[in-house]
N, C-alpha and C positions, 0 to 999 in steps of 0.2 A: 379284881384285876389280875392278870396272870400275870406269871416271871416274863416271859416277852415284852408286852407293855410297858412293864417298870424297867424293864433293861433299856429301851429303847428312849424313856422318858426321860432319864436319868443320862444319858450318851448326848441327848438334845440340851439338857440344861446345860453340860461341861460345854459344849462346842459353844454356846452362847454366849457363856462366861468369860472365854478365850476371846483378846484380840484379834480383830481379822486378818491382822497382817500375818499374826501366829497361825492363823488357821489355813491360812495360805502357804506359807510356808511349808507345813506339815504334810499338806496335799500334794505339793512339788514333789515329781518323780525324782530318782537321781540320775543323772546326765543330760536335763532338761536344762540346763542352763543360759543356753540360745548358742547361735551360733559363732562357731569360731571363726571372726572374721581374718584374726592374723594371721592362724595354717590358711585359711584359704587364698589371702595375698601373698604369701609365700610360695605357698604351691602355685601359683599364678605366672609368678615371676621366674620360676623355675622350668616350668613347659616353656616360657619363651624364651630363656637361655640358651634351652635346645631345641628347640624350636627353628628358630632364627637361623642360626647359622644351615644347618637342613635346605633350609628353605632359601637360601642365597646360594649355597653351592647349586642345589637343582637349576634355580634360573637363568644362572649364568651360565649354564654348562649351554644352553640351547641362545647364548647371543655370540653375535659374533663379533668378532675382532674387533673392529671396526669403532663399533656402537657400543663397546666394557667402557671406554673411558670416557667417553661422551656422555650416559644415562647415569642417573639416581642406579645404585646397585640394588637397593631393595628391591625396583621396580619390575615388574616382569616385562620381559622382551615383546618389541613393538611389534618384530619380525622375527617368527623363531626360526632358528636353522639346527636342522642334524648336521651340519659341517666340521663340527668340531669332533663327535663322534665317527664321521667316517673317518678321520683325520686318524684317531687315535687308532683303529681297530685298523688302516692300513698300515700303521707303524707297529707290526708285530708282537700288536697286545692278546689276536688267541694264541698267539706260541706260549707269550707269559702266561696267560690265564687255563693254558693246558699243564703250564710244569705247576704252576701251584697247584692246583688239582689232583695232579697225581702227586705230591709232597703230601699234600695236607690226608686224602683216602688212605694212601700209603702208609702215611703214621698214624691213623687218626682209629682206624682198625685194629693192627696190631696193637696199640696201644690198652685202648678199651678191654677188646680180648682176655691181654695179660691180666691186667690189671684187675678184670673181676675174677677169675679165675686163682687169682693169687689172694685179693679179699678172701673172696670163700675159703681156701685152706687156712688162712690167719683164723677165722671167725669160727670156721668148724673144728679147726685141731687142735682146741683146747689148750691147754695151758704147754705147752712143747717149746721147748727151750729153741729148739731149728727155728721154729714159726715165730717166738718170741726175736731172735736175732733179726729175722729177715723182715718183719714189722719196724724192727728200729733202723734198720737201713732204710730203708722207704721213708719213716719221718729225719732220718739224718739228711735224705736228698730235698727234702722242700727249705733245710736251712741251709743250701746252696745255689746264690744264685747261677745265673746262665752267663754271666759278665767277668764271673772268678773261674771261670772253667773252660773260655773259651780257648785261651791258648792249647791247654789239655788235646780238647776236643780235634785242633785244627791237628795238632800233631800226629795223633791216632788216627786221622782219616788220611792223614798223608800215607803214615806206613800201611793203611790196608790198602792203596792206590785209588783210593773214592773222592781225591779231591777232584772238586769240578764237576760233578755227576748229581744228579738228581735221590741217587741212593744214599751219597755223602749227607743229604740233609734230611732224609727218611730217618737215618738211625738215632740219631741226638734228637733227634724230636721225639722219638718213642721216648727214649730214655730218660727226655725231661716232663715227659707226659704221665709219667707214672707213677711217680709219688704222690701226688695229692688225686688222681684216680685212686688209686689202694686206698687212701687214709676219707675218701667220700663214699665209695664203694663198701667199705668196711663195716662204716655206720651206721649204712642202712639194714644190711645182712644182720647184724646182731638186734635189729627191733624186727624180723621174723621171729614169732615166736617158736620155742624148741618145739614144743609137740607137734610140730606141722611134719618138723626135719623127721621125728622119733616115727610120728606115722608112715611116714615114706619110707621110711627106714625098712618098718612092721611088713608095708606093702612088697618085700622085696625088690625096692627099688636103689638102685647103683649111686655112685658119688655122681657121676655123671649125667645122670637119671635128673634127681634129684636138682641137678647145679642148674639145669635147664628147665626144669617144670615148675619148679618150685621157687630157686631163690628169683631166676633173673624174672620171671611176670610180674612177681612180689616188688621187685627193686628196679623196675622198666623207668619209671620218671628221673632214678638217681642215675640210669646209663645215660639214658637222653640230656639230662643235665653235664655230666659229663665229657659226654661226645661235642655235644654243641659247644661247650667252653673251650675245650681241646681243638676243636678245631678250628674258633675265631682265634685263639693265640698262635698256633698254628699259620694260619690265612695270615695273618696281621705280620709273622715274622719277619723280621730287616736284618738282626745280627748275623744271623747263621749261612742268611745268603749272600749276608756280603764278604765273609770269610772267607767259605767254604767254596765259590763260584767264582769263576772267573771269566768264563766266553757269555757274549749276550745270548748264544740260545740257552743256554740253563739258568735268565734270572726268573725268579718269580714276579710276581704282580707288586707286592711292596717295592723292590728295589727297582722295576720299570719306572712305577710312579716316580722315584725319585731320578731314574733319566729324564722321563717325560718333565722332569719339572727343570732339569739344564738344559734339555732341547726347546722346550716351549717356553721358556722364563719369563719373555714378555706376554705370549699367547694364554692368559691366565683362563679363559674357558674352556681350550681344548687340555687345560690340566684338570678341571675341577670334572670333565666329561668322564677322562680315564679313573677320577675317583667315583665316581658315581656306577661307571660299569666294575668299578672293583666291590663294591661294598653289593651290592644287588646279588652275588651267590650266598653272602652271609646273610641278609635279608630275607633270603628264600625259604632258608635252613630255619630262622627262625619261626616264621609263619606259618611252617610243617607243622614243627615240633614245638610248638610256645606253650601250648597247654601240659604237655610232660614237664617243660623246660620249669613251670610255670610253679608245678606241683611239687618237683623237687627240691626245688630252693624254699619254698614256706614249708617244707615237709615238718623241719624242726622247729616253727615256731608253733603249730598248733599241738604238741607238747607239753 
């Protein structure tokens, strides 16, 4: 009889010897354990958390008047009408939806900009006392919020004369745009590895050269991550227009909504219309970019 055989014979006796419930056991993969039914009611429960409401402001935004307090609200509309939308869109909501736009492009640029161009000299210039300072200014500004500085702020835009002006709200938005840009931008640039930089280097290639071919293709998912954050908090701001503004043609889309919601107070569809055409530029911006958006933010967990 050969070594095969008797190995084989010998492997058949143990397994026979062993209870079946042990041999089953033994056999069970690991994470075979069936499924999780409690994440899965959880997660269940939590799409239609968010879910719901979505799905109520859309419906209502198309009933009208009339027929909001009369129907079941979950219910969709018997009769739909665009009325409450033209309602909105003639009460001077592209003027809003142009100043927010140029607010949010405005700062949402320059901000970006800076802010990886200032990563790279942190990340490239080594260990430099200047670069070392200017890195802790940057994380000294994300431990301030925007609620402890607003008086600051208003007072500075008076004496540069930019109160009321759509510029007045360009500049503080950079400036609060940019610390936690550097301190995300930053992160990414130091997992390039150096030999890439030292080849470029070899290539006779410039800081410049280099800032452009190299880091930012490499670090494209954390700018997009980025820009898109920057610009939904941005889009989404209330404090700084409500400060810093004063004539209805300079409010943005935030602080409309909240006339729209003292003019139409009883009119609850033609309010939910103007949040629907508010949130629809940030929706769009997602859908572009949600795969960069997507990659950036799990960059560091597959780590």
């Amino acid at each position: 009889m050969s070594l095969t055989q008797t190995t084989g014979i010998k492997r058949a006796e143990t397994l026979e010897s062993e209870p079946h419930g042990h041999r089953r056991k033994r056999r069970r993969r690991p994470g075979s354990d069936g499924p999780n039914w409690l994440g899965g009611a959880v997660s269940w429960l939590w799409l239609a958390i968010v879910i719901v409401p979505i799905y109520w402001i859309v419906i209502t935004s198309f009933k009208a008047q009339s027929s909001y307090y009369a129907t079941n609200p979950l219910l969709p509309p018997t009769e739909p009408t665009l009325a409450n939308y033209q309602m909105v869109v003639e009460s001077d909501f592209p003027l809003y939806f142009v100043n927010s736009l140029i607010v949010t492009v405005g700062a949402v640029i320059p901000a970006v900009a800076v802010s990886f161009m200032a990563a790279y000299a942190i990340v490239r210039g080594g260990g430099r006392r200047f670069l070392r300072g200017v890195n802790s200014l940057f994380l000294m500004g994300l431990a301030i919020p925007l609620q402890a500085t607003i008086i600051p702020v208003f007072l500075i835009i008076i004496r540069l004369h930019l109160y009321d002006s759509l510029l007045g709200l360009i500049l503080p938005s950079i400036a609060f745009a940019i610390p936690l840009s550097v301190l995300i931008l930053a992160n990414f640039i130091r997992d390039v590895p150096k030999e890439l930089f030292e080849s470029m280097r070899l290539d006779g290639a410039g800081e410049v050269a280099t800032l452009l071919r190299l880091a930012l293709p490499l670090t494209m998912p954390a700018v997009v991550t980025v820009t898109i954050y920057n610009a939904l908090t941005i889009w989404n701001g209330f404090l700084l227009p409500l400060v810093l503004t004063q004539s209805p043609d300079k409010r943005t889309l935030p602080l409309a909504l909240w006339s729209f919601q003292g003019q139409y107070s009883v009119n609850v569809p033609a309010v939910l219309a103007s949040v629907v055409l508010t949130s629809l530029p940030i929706l769009a911006m997602y859908i572009i970019g949600r795969r960069q958006l997507l990659s950036g933010l799990t960059a560091g967990f597959s780590k």
